[in-house]
Phi, psi and omega in degrees: 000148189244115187256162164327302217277357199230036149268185194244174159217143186235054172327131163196168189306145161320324192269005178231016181264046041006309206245023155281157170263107189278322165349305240250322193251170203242033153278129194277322186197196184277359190251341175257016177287120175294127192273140147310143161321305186290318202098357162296352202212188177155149202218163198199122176257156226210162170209131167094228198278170182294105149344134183306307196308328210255330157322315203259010159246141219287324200279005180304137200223104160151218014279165199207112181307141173333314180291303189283331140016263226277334160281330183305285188295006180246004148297161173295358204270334185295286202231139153307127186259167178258146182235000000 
């Protein structure tokens, strides 16, 4: 059995999240994927192999363990910051 700590995260470009399998990743569709602040980006996780779908993209930037994640998302390109 597989917990959080033994997921993958993949960053990529927006324009290329059309060639996910949403089946294969454990995001239910393109309306629910979390965006960068610009709106450039956007990441999809995964638990065990790598999904095929994850292969064919060009702009991929990881794959990346929970912990590296989790400083990715908490950059400004990630979160807003509040002053």
């Amino acid at each position: 059995m597989t917990t959080a700590v033994n997921r993958q995260f993949i960053i990529f470009n927006i324009n290329e999240v059309n060639k996910i399998e949403f089946a294969e990743v454990l995001e239910t569709s393109i309306d629910t994927v979390r965006k960068s602040i610009d709106g450039t980006k956007t990441f999809v996780k995964w638990e065990g192999t790598t999904p095929e779908c994850i292969k064919t993209l060009t702009t991929a930037e990881g794959p990346y363990n929970l912990e590296e994640i989790a400083v990715i998302l908490e950059s400004e390109q990630w979160s807003e910051l509040i002053t």
